[in-house]
Residue frames as a rotation matrix with the C-alpha (Angstrom) as fourth column:
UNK 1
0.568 0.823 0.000 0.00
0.823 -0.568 0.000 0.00
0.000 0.000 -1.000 0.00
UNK 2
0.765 -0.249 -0.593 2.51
-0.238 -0.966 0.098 2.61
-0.598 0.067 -0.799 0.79
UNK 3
-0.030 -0.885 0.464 4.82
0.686 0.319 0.654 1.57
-0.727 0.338 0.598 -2.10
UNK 4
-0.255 -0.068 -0.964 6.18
-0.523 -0.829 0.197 4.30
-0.813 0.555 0.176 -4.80
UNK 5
-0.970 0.214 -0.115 3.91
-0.123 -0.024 0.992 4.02
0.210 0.977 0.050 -7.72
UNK 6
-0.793 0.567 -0.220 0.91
0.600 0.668 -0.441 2.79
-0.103 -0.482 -0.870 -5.47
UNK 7
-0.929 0.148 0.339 -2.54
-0.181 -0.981 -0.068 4.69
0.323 -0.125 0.938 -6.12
UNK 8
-0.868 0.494 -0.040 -5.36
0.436 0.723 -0.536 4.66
-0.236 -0.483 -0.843 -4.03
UNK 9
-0.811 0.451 0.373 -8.57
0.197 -0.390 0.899 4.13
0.551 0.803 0.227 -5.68
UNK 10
-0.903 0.428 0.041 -11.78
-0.341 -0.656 -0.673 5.74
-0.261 -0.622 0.738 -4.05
UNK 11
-0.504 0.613 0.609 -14.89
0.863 0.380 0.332 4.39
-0.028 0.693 -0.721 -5.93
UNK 12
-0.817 0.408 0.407 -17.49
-0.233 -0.880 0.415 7.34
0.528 0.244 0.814 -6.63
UNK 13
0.269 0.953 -0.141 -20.05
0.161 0.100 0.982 6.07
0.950 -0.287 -0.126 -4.53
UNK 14
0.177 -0.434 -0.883 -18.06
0.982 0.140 0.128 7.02
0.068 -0.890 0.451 -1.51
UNK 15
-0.839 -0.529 -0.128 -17.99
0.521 -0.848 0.093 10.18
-0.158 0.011 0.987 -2.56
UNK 16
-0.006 0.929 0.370 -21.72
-0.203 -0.363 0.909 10.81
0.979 -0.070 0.191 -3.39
UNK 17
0.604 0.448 -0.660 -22.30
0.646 0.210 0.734 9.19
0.467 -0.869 -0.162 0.35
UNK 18
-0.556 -0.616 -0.558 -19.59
0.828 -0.467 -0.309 11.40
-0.071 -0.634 0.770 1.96
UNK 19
-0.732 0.276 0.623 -21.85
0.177 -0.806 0.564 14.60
0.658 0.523 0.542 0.83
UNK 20
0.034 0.640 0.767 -24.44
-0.385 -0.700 0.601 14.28
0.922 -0.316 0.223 2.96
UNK 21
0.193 -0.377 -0.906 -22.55
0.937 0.344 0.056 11.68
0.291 -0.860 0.420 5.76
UNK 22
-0.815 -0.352 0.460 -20.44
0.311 -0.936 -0.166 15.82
0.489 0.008 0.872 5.65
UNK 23
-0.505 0.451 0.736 -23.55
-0.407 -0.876 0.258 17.86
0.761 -0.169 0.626 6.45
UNK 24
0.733 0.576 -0.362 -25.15
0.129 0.405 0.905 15.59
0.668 -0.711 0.222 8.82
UNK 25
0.409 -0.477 -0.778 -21.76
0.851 0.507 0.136 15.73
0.329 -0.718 0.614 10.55
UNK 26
-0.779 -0.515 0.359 -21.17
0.454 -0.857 -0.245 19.24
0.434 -0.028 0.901 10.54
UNK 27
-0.331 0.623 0.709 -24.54
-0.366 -0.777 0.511 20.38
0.870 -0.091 0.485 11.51
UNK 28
0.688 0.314 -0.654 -24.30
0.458 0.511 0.727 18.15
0.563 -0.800 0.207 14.42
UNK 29
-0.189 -0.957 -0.221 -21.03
0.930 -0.102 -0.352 19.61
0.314 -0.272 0.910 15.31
UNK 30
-0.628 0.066 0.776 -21.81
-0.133 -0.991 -0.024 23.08
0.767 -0.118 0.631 14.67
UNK 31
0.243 0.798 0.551 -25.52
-0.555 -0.351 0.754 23.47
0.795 -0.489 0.358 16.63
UNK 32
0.902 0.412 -0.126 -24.87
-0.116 0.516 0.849 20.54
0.415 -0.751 0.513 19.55
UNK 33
0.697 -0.657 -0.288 -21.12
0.621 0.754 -0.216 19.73
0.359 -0.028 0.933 19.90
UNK 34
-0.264 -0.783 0.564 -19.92
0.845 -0.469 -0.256 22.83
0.465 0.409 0.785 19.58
UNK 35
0.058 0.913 -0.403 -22.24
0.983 -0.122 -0.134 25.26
-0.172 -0.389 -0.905 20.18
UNK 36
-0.759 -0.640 0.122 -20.69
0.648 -0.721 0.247 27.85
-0.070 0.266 0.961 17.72
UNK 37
0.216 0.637 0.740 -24.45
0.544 -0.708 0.451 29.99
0.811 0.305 -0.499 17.77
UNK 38
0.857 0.446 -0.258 -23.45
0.500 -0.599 0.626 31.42
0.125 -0.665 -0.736 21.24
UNK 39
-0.248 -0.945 -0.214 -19.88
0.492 -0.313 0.812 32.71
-0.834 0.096 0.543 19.87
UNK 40
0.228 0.176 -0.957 -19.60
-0.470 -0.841 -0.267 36.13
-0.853 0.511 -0.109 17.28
UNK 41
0.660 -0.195 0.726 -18.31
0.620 0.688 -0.378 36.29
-0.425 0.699 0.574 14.34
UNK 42
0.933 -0.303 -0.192 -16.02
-0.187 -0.867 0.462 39.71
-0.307 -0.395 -0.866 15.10
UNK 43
0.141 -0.925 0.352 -12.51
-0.797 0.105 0.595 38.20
-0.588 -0.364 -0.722 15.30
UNK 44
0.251 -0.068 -0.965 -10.63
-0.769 0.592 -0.242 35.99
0.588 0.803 0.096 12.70
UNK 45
-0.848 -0.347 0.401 -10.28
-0.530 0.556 -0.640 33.66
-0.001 -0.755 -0.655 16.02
UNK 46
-0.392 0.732 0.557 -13.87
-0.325 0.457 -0.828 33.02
-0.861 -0.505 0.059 15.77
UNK 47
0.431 0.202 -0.880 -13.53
-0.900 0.029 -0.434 32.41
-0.062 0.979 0.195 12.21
UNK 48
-0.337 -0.741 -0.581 -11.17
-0.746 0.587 -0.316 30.16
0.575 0.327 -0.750 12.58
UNK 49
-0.464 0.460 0.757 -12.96
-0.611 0.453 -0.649 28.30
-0.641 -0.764 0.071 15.05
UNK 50
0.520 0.854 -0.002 -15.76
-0.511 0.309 -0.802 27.58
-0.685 0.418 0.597 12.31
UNK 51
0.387 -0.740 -0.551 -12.69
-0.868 -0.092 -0.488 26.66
0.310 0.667 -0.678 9.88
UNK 52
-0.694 -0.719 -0.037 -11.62
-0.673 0.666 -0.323 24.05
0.257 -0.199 -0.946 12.34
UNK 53
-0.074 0.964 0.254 -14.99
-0.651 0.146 -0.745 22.84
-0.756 -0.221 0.617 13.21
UNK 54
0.761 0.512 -0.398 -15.71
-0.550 0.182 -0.815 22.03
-0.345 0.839 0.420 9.34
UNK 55
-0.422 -0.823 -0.381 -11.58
-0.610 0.568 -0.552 20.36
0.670 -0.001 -0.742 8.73
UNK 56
-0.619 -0.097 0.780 -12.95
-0.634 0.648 -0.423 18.18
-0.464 -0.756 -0.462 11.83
UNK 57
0.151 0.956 -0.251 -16.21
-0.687 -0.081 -0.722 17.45
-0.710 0.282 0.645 10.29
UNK 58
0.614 0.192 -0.765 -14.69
-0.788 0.186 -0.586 16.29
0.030 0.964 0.265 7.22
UNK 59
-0.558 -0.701 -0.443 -12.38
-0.613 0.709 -0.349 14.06
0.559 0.077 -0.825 8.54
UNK 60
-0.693 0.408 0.594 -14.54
-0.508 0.308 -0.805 12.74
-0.512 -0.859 -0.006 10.63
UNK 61
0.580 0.717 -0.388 -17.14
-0.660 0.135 -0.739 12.22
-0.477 0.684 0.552 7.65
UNK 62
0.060 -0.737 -0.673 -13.59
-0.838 0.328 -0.435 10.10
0.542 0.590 -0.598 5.98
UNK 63
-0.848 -0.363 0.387 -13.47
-0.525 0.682 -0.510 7.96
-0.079 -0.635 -0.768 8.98
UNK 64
0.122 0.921 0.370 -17.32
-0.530 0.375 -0.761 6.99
-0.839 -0.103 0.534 8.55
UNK 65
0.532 -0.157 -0.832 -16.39
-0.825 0.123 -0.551 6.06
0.189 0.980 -0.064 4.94
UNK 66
-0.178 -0.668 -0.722 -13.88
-0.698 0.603 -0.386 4.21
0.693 0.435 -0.574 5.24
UNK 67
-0.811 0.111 0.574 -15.35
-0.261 0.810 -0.525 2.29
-0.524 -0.576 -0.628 8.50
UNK 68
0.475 0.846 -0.241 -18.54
-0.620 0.128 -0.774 1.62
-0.624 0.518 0.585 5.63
UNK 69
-0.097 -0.661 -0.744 -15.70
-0.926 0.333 -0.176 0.95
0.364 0.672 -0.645 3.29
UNK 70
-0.888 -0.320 0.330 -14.42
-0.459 0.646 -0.609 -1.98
-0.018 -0.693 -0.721 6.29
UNK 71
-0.043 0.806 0.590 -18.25
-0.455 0.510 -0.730 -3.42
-0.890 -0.300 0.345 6.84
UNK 72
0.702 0.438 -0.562 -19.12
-0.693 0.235 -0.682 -3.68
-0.166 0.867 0.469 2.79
UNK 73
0.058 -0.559 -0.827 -15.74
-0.787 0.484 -0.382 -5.81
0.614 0.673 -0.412 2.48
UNK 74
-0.940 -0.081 0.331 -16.14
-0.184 0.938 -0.293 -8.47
-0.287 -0.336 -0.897 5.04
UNK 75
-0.270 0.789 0.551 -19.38
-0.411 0.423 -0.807 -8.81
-0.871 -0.444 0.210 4.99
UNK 76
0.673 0.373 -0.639 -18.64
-0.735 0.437 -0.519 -9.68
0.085 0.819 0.568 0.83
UNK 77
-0.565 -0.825 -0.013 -15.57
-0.773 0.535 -0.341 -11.82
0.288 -0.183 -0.940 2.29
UNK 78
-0.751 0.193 0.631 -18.32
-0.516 0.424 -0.744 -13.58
-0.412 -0.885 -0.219 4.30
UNK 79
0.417 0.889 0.189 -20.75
-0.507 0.400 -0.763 -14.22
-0.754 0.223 0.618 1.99
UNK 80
0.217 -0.687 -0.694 -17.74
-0.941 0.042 -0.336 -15.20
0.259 0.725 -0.637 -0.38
UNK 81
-0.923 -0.353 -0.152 -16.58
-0.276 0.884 -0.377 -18.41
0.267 -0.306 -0.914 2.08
UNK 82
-0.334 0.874 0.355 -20.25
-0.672 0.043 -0.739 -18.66
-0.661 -0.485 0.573 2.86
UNK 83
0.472 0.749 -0.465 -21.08
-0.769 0.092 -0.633 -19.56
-0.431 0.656 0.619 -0.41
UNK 84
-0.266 -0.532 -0.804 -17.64
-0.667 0.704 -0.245 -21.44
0.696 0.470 -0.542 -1.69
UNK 85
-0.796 -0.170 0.581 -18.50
-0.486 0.751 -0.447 -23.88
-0.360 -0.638 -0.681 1.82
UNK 86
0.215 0.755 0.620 -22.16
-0.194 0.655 -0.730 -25.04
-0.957 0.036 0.287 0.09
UNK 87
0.619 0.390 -0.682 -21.04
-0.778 0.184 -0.601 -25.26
-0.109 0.903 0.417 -3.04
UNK 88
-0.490 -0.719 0.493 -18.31
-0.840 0.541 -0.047 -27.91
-0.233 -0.437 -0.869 -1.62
């Protein structure tokens, strides 16, 4: 995986699901986690706040992915030796 030439492929359905996996996770952040409505918006400190918020968000939205990523492949590993043991 981390060899020099190695590229990792993404499918596009991981990316359509990461869109709104993203805004559910950000608008949980922002309004409940956070509570960035009872902070200004005056000071590039409290910009930056919202800035790091939304960089969390999105990694956080990557980590759902790829633990979706992790379920969809065992569970075709499993139905994979499932199936080679009855046809035996």
């Amino acid at each position: 995986m981390l060899v020099k030439g190695y590229s990792v492929s993404f499918p596009k359905v991981y990316w359509v699901l990461l869109i709104p996996i993203f805004l559910g996770v950000s608008y949980s952040n922002i309004f409940f986690d956070w509570q960035l409505q009872y902070y200004s918006v005056n000071e590039a400190e409290d910009f930056g706040r919202y800035v790091f918020v939304l960089f969390l968000s999105i990694c956080q939205s990557f980590i759902y992915i790829l633990l979706i990523r992790l379920a969809v492949s065992l569970l075709k590993y499993l139905f994979k030796n499932k199936e080679q043991k009855s046809s035996s």
